[in-house]
Residue, then its C-alpha position, 0 to 999 in steps of 0.5 A: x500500500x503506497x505511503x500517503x506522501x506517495x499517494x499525494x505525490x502521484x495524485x498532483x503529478x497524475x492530475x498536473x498530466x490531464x490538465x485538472x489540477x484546479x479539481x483537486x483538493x486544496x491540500x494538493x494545490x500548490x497557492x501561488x505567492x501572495x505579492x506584496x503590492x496590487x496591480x494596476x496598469x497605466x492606460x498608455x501601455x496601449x498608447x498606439x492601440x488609441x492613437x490609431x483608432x484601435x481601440x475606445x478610451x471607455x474600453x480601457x477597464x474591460x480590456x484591462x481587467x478581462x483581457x490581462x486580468x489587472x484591476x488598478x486603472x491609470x488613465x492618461x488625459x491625453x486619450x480624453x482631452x477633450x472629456x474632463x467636463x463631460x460629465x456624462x461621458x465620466x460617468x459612463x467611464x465609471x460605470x464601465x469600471x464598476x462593472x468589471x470590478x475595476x478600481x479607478x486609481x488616477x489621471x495622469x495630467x499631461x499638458x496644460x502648462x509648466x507648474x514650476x514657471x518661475x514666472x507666477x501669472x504663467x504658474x498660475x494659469x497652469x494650476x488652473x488647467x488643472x482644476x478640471x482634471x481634479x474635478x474629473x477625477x473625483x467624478x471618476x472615483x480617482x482619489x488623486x491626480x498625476x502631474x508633472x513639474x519642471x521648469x527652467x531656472x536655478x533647481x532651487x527656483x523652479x522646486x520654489x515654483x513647484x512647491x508653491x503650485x503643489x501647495x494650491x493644488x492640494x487645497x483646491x483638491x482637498x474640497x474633493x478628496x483629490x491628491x495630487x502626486x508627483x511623476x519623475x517624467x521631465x526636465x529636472x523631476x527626473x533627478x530623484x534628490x531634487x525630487x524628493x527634496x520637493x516632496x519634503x518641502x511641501x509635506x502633506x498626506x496629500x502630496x507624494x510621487x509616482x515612481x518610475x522605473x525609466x523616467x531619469x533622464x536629466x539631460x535630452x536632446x530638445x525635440x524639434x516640435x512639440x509631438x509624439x514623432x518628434x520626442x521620439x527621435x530625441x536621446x538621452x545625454x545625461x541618465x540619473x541612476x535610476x536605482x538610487x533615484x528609485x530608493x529617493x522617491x520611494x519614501x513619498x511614493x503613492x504608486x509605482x510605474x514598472x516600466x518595460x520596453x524590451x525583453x531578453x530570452x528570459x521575459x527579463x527587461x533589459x533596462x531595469x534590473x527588476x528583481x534590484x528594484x522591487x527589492x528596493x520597493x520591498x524594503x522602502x514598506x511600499x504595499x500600494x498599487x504597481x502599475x504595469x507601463x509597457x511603453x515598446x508598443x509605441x516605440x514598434x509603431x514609431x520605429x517600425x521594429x519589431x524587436x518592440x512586442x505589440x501592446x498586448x504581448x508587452x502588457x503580458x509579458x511586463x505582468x509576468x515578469x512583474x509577479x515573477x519579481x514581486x514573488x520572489x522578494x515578498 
């Protein structure tokens, strides 16, 4: 008579063999590894799927949670410009959420004008821009907003600028229950120190960073016009390392961007050494929302290459590897 360590040994492999694990008893179900952290994906993962009339903006939460199985949604304001005061639109978008389970966790603002301008009349108009953003979100649910801040001048001048604009930000978003958080995206924001010594100057609950894995570029090339194609063919001449960026950003940090853009042989990404950087996220206590941001789709579209996988093997592929990485370390 087989031992009953034998028995289950032979049950699991036999049951593996046929394709009905899932039928056994729990006690012969191997429980995949919690992750530490809960996934979200950034809406521009499919970037090239909207610009080119793929696929609807008011699809993003069903393809998001049925297709790839991820609940945490980041919309970008560039897919719907022309929406933030539509209520009718927002509340079916919501409604779309809602009804896949999906959670609607921010808008990231692009666009509508300099927060860190030293010059204050420019400043303001810019904070302004983004009031409706904040109205947005909190129709939509969102409970913060995405912006970014730059600027020329001292570093010290534009993080006074920053500070400042942050600050009218959170009270106007306070009447609403809308944070206002911070991506290391442009200009100076890429430098995490500088970064971080904003986020200290300002010093609210309501206030905290979007960490990127790939936004350090402190010094590029300027495009030569004010489009997608055109940023696109700029290069980066100066990267901040992105690993102690990372580890800077983390103490302030409301919500993590994986980003990917092209994977080896092993689905590993071969700009980021993923399993360095969610131990740094481990360590820092992080337990929010990680968002998948697979940008190598819009770069095939662009580049006409296709070492870039298309948006939907990139999503994939960056999930796979992100709870891969997220296991291991938890």
């Amino acid at each position: 008579m087989k031992s009953r360590r034998a028995f289950i040994k032979s049950a699991a492999m036999g049951a593996a063999g046929v394709g009905i694990a899932s039928s056994l008893p729990s006690f012969l179900q191997a429980e995949p590894k919690a992750l530490f952290f809960k996934m979200a994906i950034s809406q521009f993962s499919l970037a090239s799927q909207f610009w080119m009339k793929k696929l609807d903006p008011l699809d993003f939460p069903a393809k998001a949670k049925n297709e790839f199985g991820i609940p945490g949604l980041d919309y970008c304001s560039m897919f719907f410009a022309d929406k933030a005061k539509d209520q009718k639109y927002l509340a079916e978008l919501k409604k779309r959420a809602s009804d896949v389970g999906a959670y609607n966790l921010r808008i990231m603002i692009d666009g509508e004008g300099v927060l860190g301008d030293l010059d204050n009349t420019v400043r303001t108009k810019a904070i302004e821009n983004h009031y409706k953003w904040m109205d947005a979100a909190a129709a939509l649910g969102c409970p913060m907003i995405r912006v970014n801040v730059e600027g020329d001048g001292k570093p010290e001048d534009v993080a006074k600028a920053s500070v400042d604009s942050l600050g009218r930000l959170i009270e106007y978003g306070s009447k609403q229950n809308v944070d206002v958080i911070v991506e290391n995206h442009i200009g100076i924001s890429c430098n995490g120190a500088w970064l971080a010594g904003v986020m200290k100057q300002v010093n609210s609950p309501h206030c905290g960073t979007l960490a990127d894995f790939g936004n350090f570029c402190v010094n590029r090339t300027k495009p030569e016009a004010q489009t997608i194609d055109a940023y696109m063919k700029t290069k980066c001449l100066e990267e901040y390392d992105r690993y102690k960026g990372i580890a800077e950003l983390m103490p302030y940090a409301k919500g993590i961007h994986a980003k990917t853009h092209i994977f080896d042989a092993n689905g590993n990404d071969t700009e980021t050494d993923f399993m360095r950087m969610f131990k740094i996220i481990k360590d820092s206590g992080f337990t929010g929302w990680c968002s998948i941001e697979y940008e190598g789709g819009v770069m095939r579209m662009y580049k006409k290459d296709d070492k870039y996988l298309d948006d939907d093997q990139g999503v994939m592929a960056t999930k796979k590897l992100v709870e891969k990485v997220g296991a291991a370390v938890a």
